[in-house]
C-alpha positions, 0 to 999 in steps of 0.5 A, spaced: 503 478 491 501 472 494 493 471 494 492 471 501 493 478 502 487 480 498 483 477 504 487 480 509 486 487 505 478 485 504 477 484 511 481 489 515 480 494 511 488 497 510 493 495 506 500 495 510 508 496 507 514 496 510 520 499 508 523 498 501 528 494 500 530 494 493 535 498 490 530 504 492 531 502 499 529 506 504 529 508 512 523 509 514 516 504 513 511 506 507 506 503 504 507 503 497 502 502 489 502 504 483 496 509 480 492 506 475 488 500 474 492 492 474 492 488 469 487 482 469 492 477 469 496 480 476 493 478 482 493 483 487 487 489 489 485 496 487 483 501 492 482 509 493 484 511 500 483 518 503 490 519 506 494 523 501 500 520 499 507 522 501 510 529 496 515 529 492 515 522 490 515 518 482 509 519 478 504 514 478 508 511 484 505 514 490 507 512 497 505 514 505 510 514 509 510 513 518 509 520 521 505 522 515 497 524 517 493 518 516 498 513 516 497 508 521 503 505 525 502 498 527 510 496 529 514 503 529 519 503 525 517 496 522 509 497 519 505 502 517 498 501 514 493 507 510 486 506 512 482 504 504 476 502 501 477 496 496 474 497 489 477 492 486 481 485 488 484 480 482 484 473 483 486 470 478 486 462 477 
């Protein structure tokens, strides 16, 4: 993750997604984490949010899907954003 995102999180207060483009793609845009603390030496944020993630999704890979309660459509069909509160950033130097 590049650095400047954990301000961009800080000061907005959301963390943004878009859709997946790996071999788990997907059509529609989501943000995307994994549950459970970072590792000190990866740079990126830790955060709770208030929105439940999506159902039915892989253990300890929680996504919120546009169309779902409490996600925020900031581009339809391109970007989604969950409101957070920021617990956590990791800078390593």
């Amino acid at each position: 993750m590049d650095p400047s995102e954990n301000e961009k999180v800080a000061s907005s207060g959301q963390v943004w997604g878009r859709q997946r483009r790996n071999i788990f793609a997907g059509y529609r845009p989501a943000v995307k984490a994994w549950t459970g603390p970072l590792p000190d030496e990866i740079t990126g944020f830790e955060f709770f949010t208030d929105v439940p993630p999506d159902p039915g999704q892989a253990p300890a890979w929680p996504q919120w899907s546009e169309g779902r309660f409490g996600v925020i459509v900031l581009d339809p069909g391109g970007l989604v954003a969950i409101s957070v509160i920021l617990t956590k950033r990791h800078d390593p130097q």
